[in-house]
N, C-alpha and C positions, 0 to 999 in steps of 0.2 A: 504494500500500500504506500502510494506516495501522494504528499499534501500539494496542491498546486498552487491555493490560496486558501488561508486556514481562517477561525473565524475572527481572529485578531486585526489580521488585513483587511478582513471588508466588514470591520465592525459589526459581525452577527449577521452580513446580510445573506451572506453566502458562502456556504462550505465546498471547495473544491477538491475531489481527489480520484486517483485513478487503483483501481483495484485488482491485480491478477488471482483468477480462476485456476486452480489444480484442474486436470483433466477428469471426470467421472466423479465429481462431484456429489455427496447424498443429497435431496432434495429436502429441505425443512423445512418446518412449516410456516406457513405466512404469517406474518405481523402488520402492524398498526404502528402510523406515526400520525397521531391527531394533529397536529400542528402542523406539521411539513411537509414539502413535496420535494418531492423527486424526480430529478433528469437524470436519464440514463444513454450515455453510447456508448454502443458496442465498438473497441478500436481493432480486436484480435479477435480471431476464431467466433464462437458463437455460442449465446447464451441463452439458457427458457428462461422466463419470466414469467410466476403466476399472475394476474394479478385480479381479486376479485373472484379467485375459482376459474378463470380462464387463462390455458398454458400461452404463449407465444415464443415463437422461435426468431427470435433477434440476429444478423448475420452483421458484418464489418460496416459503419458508415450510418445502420441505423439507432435513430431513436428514440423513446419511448418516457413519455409524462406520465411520473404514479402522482395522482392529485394526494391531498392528504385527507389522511382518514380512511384511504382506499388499502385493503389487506393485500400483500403482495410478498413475494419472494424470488430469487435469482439464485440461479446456479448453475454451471456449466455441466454438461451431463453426456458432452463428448469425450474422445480421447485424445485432445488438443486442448492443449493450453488454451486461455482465453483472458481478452485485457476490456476493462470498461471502464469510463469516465462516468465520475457520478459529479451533481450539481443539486445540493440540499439547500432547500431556502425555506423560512430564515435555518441558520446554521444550526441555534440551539447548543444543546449539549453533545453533537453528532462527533464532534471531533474527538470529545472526551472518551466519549464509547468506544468509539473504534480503535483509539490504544487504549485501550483496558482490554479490547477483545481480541488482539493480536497477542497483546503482552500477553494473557491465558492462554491462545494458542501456542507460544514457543515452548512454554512452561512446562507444557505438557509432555 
């Protein structure tokens, strides 16, 4: 995961970062963010997206608005690697999370 613009730069208004995908990914279960929305491109390989209980298969170049409040999940579920630009507004505590959630991932 790398910050592009975190939410100190744009003062809360927007969280930038790009995310790499392991190949075969589990699929899990969708979540809620009441507050925020979500831009998603896909820059590498390809990704599903639930969102709402409907699957979509995202390819390089596209994508794809979670409104907020809308239940959704991503995961890559090929055997290629895969890269995506995410753009959360407002930023909120997103940045927080996602190193607390990587740093558990190493941990482990």
């Amino acid at each position: 995961m790398i910050f592009r613009r975190t939410t100190a730069q744009t003062a809360g208004r927007v969280l930038e970062y790009t995310i790499d995908y392991r190949p075969c990914e589990a699929h899990l279960e969708e979540h809620v963010h009441p507050e925020q929305e979500h831009q998603v491109e896909i820059l590498e390989g390809s990704l599903e997206i639930s969102l709402c209980g409907r699957t979509q298969h995202l390819e390089p170049g596209e994508v794809l608005l979670v409104p907020a409040g809308q239940a959704h999940v991503v995961w890559n579920g090929t055997g290629a690697p895969a890269r995506a630009m995410w753009h959360t507004f407002p930023a909120g505590q997103t940045e927080v999370q996602l190193e607390s959630e990587w740093l558990r991932e190493r941990v482990r």
